[in-house]
Each structure stands twice: as structure tokens, then as C-alpha cells.
N, C-alpha and C positions, 0 to 999 in steps of 0.2 A: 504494500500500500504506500503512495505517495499521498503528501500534503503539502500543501503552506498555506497561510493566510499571514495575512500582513494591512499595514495602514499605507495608502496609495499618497506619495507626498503634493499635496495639493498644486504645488509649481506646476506640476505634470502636466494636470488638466486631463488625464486621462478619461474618467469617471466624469467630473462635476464641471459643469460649464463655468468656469471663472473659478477664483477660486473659495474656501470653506469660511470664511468671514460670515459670522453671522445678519453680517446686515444688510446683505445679499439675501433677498426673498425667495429667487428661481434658483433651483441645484438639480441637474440633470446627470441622471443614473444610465449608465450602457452598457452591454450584455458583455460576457470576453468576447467577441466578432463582431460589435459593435451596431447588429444588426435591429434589437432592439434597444429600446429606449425610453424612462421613465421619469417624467418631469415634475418634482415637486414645488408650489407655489405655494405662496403666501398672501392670496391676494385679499386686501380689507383686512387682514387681520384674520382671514378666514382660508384653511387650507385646500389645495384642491391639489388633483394627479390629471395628467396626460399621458398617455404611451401613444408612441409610435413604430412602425415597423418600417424597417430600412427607410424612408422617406414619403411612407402613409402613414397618417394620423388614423391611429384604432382610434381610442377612446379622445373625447373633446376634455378639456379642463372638468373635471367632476370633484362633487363634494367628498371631504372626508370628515368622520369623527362620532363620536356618540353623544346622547342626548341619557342621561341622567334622573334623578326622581328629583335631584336639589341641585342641578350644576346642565348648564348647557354645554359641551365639550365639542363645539362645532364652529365656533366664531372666536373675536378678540382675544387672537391668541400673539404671542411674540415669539421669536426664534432666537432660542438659547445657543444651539448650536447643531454644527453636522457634520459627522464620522464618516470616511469612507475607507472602506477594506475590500479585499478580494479572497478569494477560498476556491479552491481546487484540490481535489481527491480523488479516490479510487476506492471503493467500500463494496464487499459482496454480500450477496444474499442467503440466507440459508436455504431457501426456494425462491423458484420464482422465473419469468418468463425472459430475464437478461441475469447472468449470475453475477458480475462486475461491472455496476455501475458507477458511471463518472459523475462528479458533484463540483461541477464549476461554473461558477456566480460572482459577477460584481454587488456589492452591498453599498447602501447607504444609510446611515441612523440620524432620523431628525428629531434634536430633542424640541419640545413647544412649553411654554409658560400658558397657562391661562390666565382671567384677569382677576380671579378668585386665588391666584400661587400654585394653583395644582401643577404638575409635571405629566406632558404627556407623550413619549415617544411616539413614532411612528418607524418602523422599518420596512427597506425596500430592497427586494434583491430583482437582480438582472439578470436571466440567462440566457442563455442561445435558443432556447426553446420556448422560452416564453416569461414574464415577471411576475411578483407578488409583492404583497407587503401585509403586515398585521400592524396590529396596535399593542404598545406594554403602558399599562398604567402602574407606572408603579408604587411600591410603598411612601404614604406622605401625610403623616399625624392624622389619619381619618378613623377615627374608633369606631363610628355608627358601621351598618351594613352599606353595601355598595347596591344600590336596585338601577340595573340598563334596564331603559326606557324603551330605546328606540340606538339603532345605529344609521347613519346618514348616507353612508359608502354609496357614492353611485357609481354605473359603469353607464358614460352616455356615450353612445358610437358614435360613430363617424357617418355610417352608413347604415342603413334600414338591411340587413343579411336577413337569409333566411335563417332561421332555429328550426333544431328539431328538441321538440319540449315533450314534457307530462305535469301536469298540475302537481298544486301541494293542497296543503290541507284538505285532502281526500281519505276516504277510509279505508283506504285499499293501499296506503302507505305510496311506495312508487309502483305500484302493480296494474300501470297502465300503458297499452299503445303508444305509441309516439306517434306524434302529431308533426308536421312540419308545416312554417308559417310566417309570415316576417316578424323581425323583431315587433313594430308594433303595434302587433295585432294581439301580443299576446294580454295574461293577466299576473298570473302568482302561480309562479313554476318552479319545479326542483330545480337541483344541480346533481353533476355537472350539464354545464347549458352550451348545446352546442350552435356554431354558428358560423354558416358560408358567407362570406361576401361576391359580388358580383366578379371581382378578377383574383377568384379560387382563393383566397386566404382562407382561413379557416382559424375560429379559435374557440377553446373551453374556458367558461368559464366555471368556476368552482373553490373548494377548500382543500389545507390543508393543516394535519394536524389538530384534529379537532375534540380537546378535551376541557372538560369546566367549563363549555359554556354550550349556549343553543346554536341550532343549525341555521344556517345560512340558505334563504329561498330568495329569489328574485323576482321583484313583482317592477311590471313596468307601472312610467311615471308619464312619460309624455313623448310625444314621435318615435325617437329609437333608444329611448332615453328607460336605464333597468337602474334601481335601487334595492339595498341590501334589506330585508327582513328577516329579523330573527326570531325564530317559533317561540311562542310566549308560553307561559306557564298556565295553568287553568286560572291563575287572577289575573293576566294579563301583564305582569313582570317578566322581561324576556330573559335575564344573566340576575344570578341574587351573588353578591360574591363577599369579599372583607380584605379590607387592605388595600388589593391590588388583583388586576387580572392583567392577561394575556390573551390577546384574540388568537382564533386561528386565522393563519396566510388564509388573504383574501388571493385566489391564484387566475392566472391570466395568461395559457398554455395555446402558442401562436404555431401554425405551420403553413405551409406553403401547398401543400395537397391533405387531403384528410388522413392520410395513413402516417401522415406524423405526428399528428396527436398519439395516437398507439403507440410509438416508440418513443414519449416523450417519457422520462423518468423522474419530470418536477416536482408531481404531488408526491413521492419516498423521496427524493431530497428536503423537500422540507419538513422531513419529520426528524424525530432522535433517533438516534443509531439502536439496536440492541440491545434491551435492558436484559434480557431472560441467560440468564448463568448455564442452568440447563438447558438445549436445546435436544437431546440425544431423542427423544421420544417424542420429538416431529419428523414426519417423514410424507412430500407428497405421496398418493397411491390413486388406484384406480377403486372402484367401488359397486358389487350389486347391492339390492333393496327390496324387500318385500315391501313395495311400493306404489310402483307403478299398477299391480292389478289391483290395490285398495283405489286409487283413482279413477280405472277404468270399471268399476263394479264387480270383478271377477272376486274378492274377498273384501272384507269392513275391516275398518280403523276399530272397531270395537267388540268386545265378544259375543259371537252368534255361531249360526252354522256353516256360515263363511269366513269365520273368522280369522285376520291373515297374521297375526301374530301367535302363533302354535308353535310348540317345541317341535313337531312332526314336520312342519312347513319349513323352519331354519333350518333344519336338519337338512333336507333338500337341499337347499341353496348353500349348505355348506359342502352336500359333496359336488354338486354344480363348481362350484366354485373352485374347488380343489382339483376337480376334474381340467378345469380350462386356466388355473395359475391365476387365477385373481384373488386377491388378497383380506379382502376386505367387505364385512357387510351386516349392511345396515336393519334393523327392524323397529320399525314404530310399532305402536301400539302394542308394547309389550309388558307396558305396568298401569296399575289401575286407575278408573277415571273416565278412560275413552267410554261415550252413549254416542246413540245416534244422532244427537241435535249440542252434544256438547257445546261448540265454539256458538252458540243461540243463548246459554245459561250465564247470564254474565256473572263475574267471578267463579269462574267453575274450579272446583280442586279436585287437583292430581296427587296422585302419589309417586315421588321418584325414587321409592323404593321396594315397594310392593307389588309382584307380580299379576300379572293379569291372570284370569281361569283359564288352563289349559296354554300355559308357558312359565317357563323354570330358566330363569337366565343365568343360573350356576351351572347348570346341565348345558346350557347352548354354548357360555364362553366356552369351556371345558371341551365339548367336542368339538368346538372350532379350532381350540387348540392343537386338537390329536390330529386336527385335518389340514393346520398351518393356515388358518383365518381366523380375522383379527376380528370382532364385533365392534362395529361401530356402536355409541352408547347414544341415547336419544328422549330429550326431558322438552316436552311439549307445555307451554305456561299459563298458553289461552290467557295471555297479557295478566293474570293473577300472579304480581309479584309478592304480593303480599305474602299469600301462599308458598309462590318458589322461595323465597328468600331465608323463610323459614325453615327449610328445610335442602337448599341447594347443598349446604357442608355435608351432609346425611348423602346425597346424590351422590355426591362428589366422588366421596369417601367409601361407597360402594365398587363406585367405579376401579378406582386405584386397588383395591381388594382384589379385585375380579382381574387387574393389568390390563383395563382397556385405557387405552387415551385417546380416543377421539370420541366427541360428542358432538352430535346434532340438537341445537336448540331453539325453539320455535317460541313466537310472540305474537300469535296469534290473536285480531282485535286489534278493532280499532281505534284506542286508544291504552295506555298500559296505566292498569288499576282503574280501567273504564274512566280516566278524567285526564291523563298526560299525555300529549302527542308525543311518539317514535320519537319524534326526532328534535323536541325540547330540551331542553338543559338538563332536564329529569331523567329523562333516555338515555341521552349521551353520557350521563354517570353511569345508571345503571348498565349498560354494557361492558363500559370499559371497567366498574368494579365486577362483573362476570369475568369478563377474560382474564381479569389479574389472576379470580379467584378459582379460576381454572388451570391458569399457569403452578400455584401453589400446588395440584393435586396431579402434577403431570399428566392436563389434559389439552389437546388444540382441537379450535371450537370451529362449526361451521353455523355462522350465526343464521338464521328463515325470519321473514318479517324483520328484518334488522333498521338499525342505523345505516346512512349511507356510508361507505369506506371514505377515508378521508388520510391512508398512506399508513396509519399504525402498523399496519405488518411488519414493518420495517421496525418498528419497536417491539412489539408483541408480535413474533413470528408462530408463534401456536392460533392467531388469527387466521386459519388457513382461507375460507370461502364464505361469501355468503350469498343470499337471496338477494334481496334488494331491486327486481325487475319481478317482469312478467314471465316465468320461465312455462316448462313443457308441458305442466300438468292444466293449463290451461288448455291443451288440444285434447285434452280426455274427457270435460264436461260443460266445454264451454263451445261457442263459434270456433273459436281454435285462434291462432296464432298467425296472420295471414306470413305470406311467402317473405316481405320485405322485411318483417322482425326482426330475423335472426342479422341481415345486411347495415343495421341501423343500429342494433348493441354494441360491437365493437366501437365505432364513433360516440358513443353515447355513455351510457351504463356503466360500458366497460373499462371505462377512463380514469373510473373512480377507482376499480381495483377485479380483484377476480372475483367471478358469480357462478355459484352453483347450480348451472341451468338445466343440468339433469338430462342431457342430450341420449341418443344412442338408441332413439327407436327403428329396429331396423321392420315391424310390423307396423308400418305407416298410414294403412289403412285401420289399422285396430280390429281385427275381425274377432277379438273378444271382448269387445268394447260398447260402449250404449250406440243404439243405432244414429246412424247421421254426424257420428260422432269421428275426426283421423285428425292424423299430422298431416300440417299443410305443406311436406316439403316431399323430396325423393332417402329413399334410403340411402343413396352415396352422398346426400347433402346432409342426414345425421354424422355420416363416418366425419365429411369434412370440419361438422362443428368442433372437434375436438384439439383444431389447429388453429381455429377462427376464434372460438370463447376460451378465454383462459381460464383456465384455474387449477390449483395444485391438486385439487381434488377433482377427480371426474367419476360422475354414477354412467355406467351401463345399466341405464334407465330401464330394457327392456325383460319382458317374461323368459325367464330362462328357456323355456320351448320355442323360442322365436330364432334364440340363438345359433342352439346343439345344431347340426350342421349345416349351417350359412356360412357359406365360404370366407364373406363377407366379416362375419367376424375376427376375421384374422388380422386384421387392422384394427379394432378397438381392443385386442388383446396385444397388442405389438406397441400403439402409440404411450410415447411415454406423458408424464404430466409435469415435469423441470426440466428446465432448458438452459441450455448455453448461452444462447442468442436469438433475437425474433426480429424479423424481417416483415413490412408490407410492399407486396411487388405492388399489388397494383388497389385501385377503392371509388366507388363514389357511393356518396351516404345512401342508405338504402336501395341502392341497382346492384352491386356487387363488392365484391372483395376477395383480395389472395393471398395468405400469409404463408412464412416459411419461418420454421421452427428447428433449433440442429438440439437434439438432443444431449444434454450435459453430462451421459454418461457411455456415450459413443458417440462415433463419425458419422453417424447417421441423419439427415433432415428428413423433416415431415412438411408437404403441405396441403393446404387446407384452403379450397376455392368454391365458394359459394356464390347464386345470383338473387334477386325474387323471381316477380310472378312472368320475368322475360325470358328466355331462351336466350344463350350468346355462348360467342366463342372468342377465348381468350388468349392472347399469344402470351406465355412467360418467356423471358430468358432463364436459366440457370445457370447465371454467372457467380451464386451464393456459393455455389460448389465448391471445393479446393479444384486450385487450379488443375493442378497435376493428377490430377485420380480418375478413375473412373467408378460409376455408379451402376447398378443396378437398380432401374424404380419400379415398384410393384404400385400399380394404376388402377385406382378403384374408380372408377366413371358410372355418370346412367349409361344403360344399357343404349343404344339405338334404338331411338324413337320414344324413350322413357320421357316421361316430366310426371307432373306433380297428378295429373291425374289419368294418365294414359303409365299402367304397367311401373306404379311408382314404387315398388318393391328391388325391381332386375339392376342387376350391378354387375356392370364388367369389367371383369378382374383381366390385366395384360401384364407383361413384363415387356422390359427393352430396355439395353443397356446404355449409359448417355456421358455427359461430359460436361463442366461448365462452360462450353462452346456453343452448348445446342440450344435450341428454342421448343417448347413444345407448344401445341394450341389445345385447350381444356375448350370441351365439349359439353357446356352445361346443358340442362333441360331448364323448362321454365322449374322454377321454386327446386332448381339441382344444385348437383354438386362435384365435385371430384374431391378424390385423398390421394397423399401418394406418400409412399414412404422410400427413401432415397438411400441404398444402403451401397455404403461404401465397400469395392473392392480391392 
């Protein structure tokens, strides 16, 4: 690992336009390639930001600051003074879709006076991918409580871009379609919030780092003009704090075509490195689930005569599993609590340690053991915290008994403890005191109905995946998931970190499934999700009968889920997309090419390849003539040996796909 960081000597000029003299208003911040640019003012007495990229103004002069129960923190303020430093690093991940990431950023710190004495930082950092800045209030003889009001942060563009958005204050948390639309037409939308300009720029907007305080939505204000809102507490208090807080980076992730947001690494730069001592009992993996037939009606989440949590039923899927080398798997509904209208009973209580009728989860660890599968462990909350929290250590602590470490946990409800928004200040605690208190019990969590990521992995690496979207089990009892979904996550969702979207149905029709009811895509366009959505954890979502001889599964048995390196060849939001993934534990690449509801044919090069080698790629494609609803099961498997000289042209079908796996000879 390489470092430095240093104070840049003002003479320079390199950093800040003139030089660091406080009584100098404007000080302009620039990326190391000097490409972007972020200008802080002082104007009235009242601070604002601009960023520009290479010689386009993104954002116009916008407000900065917060508004207080007893203190307006948004006007007559004076400029104490301004730091500027530089930092460049090299840091790897214990997972994750690049293993060595670089961390180099120009910084600026401006300190502010208000006209009440309070001291308010502001910091801003500059990278080559795109800028941020938070706010530190720091400590300053304040004994009372600290109650934020309101935060002012605007982002006004430049330009009216198109967004592709989903609301907020919904009950469905972020578990909506994405909509695409100009900036201002929208209302009050999640992050990360993405957005095209007319000559291809592309930028997200979003957080990171995001702990002690409420989450950050964007509601517009006037033309193209978004301000910051922060989800308020059921009295209408957004941040209750004492002393002093710390915002999370307000983040502003710029690229030049959309598949550079994907490879953008800002929001885990702006987080802390690594807190967890132990790491030894994290490990990606691949994952089945007595799951997917509780969604599609073929067994219940609760105990009946279809009940899918049975010792007799794990047992299967444990020699299933054994049988095909996958490692791991999951069962819900395996302790008491689950009825049939459960998540309708508000405050419903579970038990997370008490078995359901007809399952013995000493008997299932234990011969999963003898069969080398690992039980995933799974504490459903139905947003009754009151209940978990009670009894989480008890969970826990089962868990660690039994030597499972991974847990699936759900927060089900639309509000947690039926009065807190997900993603209030209340949430955003309770999450992150879960995963601590999960770390303590050598567990890594895959959080459902979550908080949105906001780059912790990088501190808490047992944070392995979470929900956070509209993922697959919506195509088992809903309209389904149209074609462009899956083409619109990566740019979108997946920005924020990795999602457990539960891909790998290779019975796309569901023919045991409610009638009227399939995946909107082709079977070779589930194989491709698993190169396209990241995440350190992947479910082979489907019924083990779908799998046992499909040739086809020999590619979700083969791809891995940690990488070396990730590549987008090619993107456009919602029409399509092409990634390349080299696997971090051989010379091997996987990619992963997906469309929607179009038919197209795509030229890659494979110049990702080492130069000097040659490849054999095993070609998972539709079949001829396949798409999404003509024969969307048939997958044609080819081989052909290649070179990073060569070009191939991928052959999608409408709502297709191709996978390929690249193996070095």
C-alpha cells in the first residue's frame, strides 16, 4: 500500500484559485486531473457551491447549510479560514467487485463563524470521478440537545437531464419501478438519483457514509433546481444529536458515459477503512433457498400441508446441494410466528429461537454439516423491533452455537415499530447497531427491506448484501418485472452498493407457478444477471428440479461472486449493458450482457484479455429465434477459442441475454 497526504502550499495555486487568505470569499477545489471542479463562495454572508466538469457548469451557485430548532446555520456567516490537502492511496477489499482500490482526492476545509460564534466546517473533496462535501459541526459550549430542522443543500443544475427516479416516503420502502423523466418534473425521490444530460454526461447523485443521522431524499424546488430532505422522525425532528455532529458526504459521482458510474469507487472512498479485527468468517458464496417455491405457491412461509420449512424438505436441498458443490442455504420460515396474514398483524412477534412444527434446526445445521453446507441463518422482524431487540442477543447467540455466520434479516412494514421511516435517523441507528451486533457474534448480514447502502462495507465488511430494490420475487405474484428492470439497476440501485436480487431463474415461465404469472426475461439473460448485478452473495433462486440436468446450469455453478477487477464494455440506461468480471481467484473473466424488451446485436472487443494468452469461452446465448416470449427457456451452449484481438457480436433476444465464461489457457 502507498500513501501521502500533505498541505498543498498555497503559492502553488494548484487547488484554490488565489491564494488561502481568509478574506478571499471564492476558493476553488480540483480533482488530481483537474477535470472536475468545486467552487466555494461566500456570497452575502451566505455560503453556496458550484461544480463544474472540464469547462461545463453541472451545478449553478447552490445553497449550503442547516436550519436549527434555535440557530439558522445558512446565512451571516464569516470565513475563519481554508485548508487544503491532497491524499492518494491504494486500500483493498476483503470482497468485492475491484479488490484494490485507489483513493485519490484533492481536499478543501472551510472553516465558517456564524453571527451567534458557533463554528461550522464545511468539507470538500475532488476526485477524478466525481466531488463531495459534508458538514462537521463541531464541539462549542452547547449543553442543550442539538434538534436539525431542516438542511438547505441544494443541487440546482445547469441543465433540465433526464432522471431515472422512485419516490420516497412510500411504503414499499425503495421497492418501486423506475421511472424516467426530467429533472423537473419530478417531486420527492430516493437516492442514488441518476441523471443524463443532453451531450451524454451522466451523474449520481447520493451519500456517503451515512451514520447518526437521517437519510438524504431529494425533492425538487423549482425548474431543475433539487434540495436536500432529511426523513424526519415521527415528530417531525429530522437529526436529535448533543455537542456536535457530522453529516454524511453529500456525493456528486460525474462520468462521461453511464458505465462509469459503475466503476466509480467514491461512495467506499468516502467511508473509514476497516474496523472488524476479525474478518476470517466472511467469505462471498453462492447460495440455494427454500424460497422461491414459498413465492411461487408451491409451499407456505408458515406451517400447513405445504409447509416449506421441514427438516425432510432441507434435507433435500442439502443433498441437492452437495450433489452440485454449492455451498450454502438458506431457509425461512423455520422458527415460530410465521400465519398466513402475518406481515397484516401489526406488531407481530416472532421467535428467533424457537423452532417451527415439523423443523429441528440442530438436526438440519448438523447434517448440512456431514454434507459440507453451510445454513444460512434467517430472523424475519415484521419491523417489530421492539420484539427483535429483545431478544436479537438470544438469536445471535444460537446462531454462533450452531457455527452459522451468515444471517438473512428482514424488516418487513412499512414503517419500523409501525411509527419510524427505514430510512430516518431511527433506522439508520438501528441497522448499523445490528450489524455491529452481529459482527460481535461472528455473523455477516444480508440486510431485506433495508436502509439504503451508503459504502459501510468498507467499514463493516460482514455487511455482505442487501435488498433495497424491487428484486425477482416480484415476477412470482405480481405483473412481474418488465424487460428494462434489470438494464436500469446497475445505473441506478446499484450504485449505492450490492443487492440481493435473487436472480437464476432458469424456469422463466414458472410452470409451477400461479397462472399468468413468469419472468419477464430469457433464461440466458438470468445466467447473464450474475455478471451484470453484483453482489458477494448470489441465490440460485430456482427449484432444484429446474436445475438437475440443464446444461445451463453449469455456468451458475462455475461463476464466481469476488473479483479482481470489473469492466463496463458497453451501456445505455435501460436499453442495455455489458460487463466483464476477471475472477480474483483465477485467470479467468466472466461476462454478462443483457438488453430489455429490444432485440440487438452487440459487437464487444476483448481486448480485457491478457494480451498474450489465449482463451477458451464457453457461450451461453438464446437459442435462435428465442426472446422473452417465443421458446424463452432454450440456451445455446458453444465453445470457441479466442484472443484479446478478437471481437465477438452477442446475439440478444428481446428481454435476452448472453454469459460467457472466459477461461484461460
Amino acid at each position: 500500500m502507498t500513501s501521502r497526504k500533505f498541505i498543498v502550499p498555497a503559492l502553488l495555486a494548484l487547488l484554490v484559485a488565489g491564494c488561502s487568505e481568509t478574506k478571499q470569499t471564492t476558493h476553488e477545489l480540483a480533482s488530481p486531473n483537474g477535470e472536475n471542479k468545486i467552487t466555494f463562495s461566500l456570497n452575502g454572508n451566505m455560503p453556496t457551491y458550484t461544480v463544474n466538469h472540464e469547462e461545463k457548469e453541472i451545478i449553478t451557485p447552490s445553497a449550503l447549510g442547516f436550519v436549527l430548532k434555535n440557530e439558522d446555520l445558512t446565512k451571516d456567516f464569516e470565513l475563519v479560514d481554508v485548508q487544503t490537502s491532497t491524499h492518494d492511496d491504494t486500500w483493498e477489499q476483503v470482497w468485492g467487485e475491484k479488490k484494490n482500490i485507489r483513493n485519490h482526492y484533492n481536499e478543501m476545509v472551510v472553516k465558517l463563524q456564524s453571527k451567534e460564534k458557533h463554528n461550522l466546517e464545511i468539507q470538500f473533496r475532488a476526485f477524478d470521478d466525481g466531488v463531495a462535501f459534508r458538514y462537521v459541526f463541531p464541539k462549542q459550549n452547547i449543553k442543550d440537545s442539538i434538534f436539525i430542522m431542516d438542511e438547505v443543500t441544494a443541487f440546482n443544475l445547469k441543465e433540465d437531464g433526464k432522471a431515472w427516479w422512485i419516490p420516497a416516503y412510500q411504503e414499499n420502502r425503495y421497492e418501486y419501478l423506475y421511472e424516467a423523466s426530467p429533472v423537473s418534473t419530478l417531486d420527492v425521490v430516493h437516492t442514488p438519483l441518476t441523471i443524463e444530460n443532453k451531450d451524454g454526461v451522466v451523474l449520481s447523485f447520493h451519500e456517503a457514509n451515512l451514520v447518526d443521522f437521517a437519510s438524504m431524499v431529494l425533492r425538487h424546488t423549482e425548474g431543475s433546481n433539487l434540495k436536500s430532505e432529511l426523513v424526519p422522525w415521527a415528530d417531525g425532528v429530522k437529526v436529535r444529536t448533543t455537542e456536535t455532529f457530522t453529516s454524511p458526504w453529500r456525493t456528486i459521482q460525474i462520468g462521461e458515459k453511464p458505465g462509469d458510474l459503475i466503476t466509480s469507487y467514491m461512495i467506499l472512498n468516502l467511508n473509514e477503512p476497516n474496523a472488524l479485527t476479525d474478518t476470517s468468517y466472511i467469505e462471498p458464496f453462492k447460495y440455494t433457498g427454500i424460497w422461491w417455491g414459498m413465492h411461487i405457491g408451491k409451499y407456505t412461509f408458515w406451517e400447513s400441508e405445504k409447509q416449506g420449512a421441514t427438516t425432510k424438505n432441507a434435507k433435500e436441498y442439502i443433498d441437492f446441494n452437495n450433489k452440485e458443490g454449492i455451498n450454502y442455504l438458506l431457509i425461512e420460515g423455520w422458527n415460530k410466528g410465521w400465519t398466513p396474514a402475518w406481515y397484516e398483524n401489526r406488531m407481530h412477534m416472532f421467535s428467533f429461537t424457537e423452532n417451527a412444527d415439523n423443523f429441528d434446526l440442530e438436526k438440519v445445521v448438523e447434517y448440512g454439516k456431514s454434507k459440507g453446507v453451510n445454513i444460512i441463518g434467517y430472523h424475519e422482524t415484521g419491523s417489530n423491533l421492539i420484539n427483535y431487540l429483545k431478544e436479537i442477543d438470544e438469536g445471535f447467540a444460537l446462531y454462533k452455537r450452531l457455527g452459522i455466520h451468515n444471517v438473512k434479516i428482514g424488516q418487513v412494514g412499512s414503517k419500523l415499530n409501525m411509527k419510524e421511516w427505514h430510512h430516518g435517523q431511527f433506522g439508520v441507528n438501528y441497522y448499523r447497531y445490528v450489524l455491529k451486533k452481529a459482527a460481535e457474534y461472528g455473523l455477516a448480514v444480508n440486510f431485506h427491506e433495508p436502509i439504503k447502502d451508503t459504502g459501510e462495507r468498507r467499514t463493516y465488511p460482514n455487511m455482505m448484501a442487501r435488498e433495497g430494490s424491487r428484486g425477482m420475487e416480484y415476477n412470482a405474484w405480481s405483473e412481474g418485472n418488465p424487460p428494462s428492470h434489470e438494464t436500469i439497476l446497475p445505473f441506478t440501485r446499484l450504485l449505492s452498493g450490492p443487492m440481493d436480487f435473487t436472480p437464476g431463474i432458469l424456469d422463466v415461465e414458472v410452470t409451477q407457478g400461479y397462472p399468468g404469472k413468469r419472468v419477464h426475461t430469457t433464461a440466458a439473460k438470468q445466467l447473464a444477471l450474475y455478471v451484470t448485478i453484483y453482489s458477494p452473495i448470489q441465490m440460485l433462486a430456482d427449484l432444484p428440479e429446474n436445475y438437475e440436468g440443464n446444461p445451463a446450469f453449469q455456468f451458475l455453478k462455475d461463476v464466481p461472486t469476488d473479483w479482481e477487477d470489473t469492466k463496463v464494455l458497453n451501456g445505455e440506461i435501460g436499453e442495455y449493458i455489458t460487463t466483464v468480471r476477471k475472477d480474483v481467484h483465477s485467470a479467468d473473466w466472466y461476462l454478462g450482457s443483457i438488453t430489455n424488451e429490444k432485440a440487438r446485436d452487440l459487437e464487444v472487443s476483448l481486448d480485457f484479455l491478457d494480451a498474450d494468452a489465449q482463451y477458451e469461452a464457453e457461450i451461453y446465448a438464446d437459442a435462435e429465434g428465442t426472446d422473452e416470449t417465443h421458446n424463452p427457456a432454450k440456451v445455446s451452449i458453444t465453445k470457441q477459442n479466442v484472443t484479446a484481438k478478437d471481437k465477438l457480436t452477442l446475439k440478444l433476444g428481446a428481454s435476452g441475454g448472453t454469459a460467457i465464461r472466459f477461461k484461460k489457457m
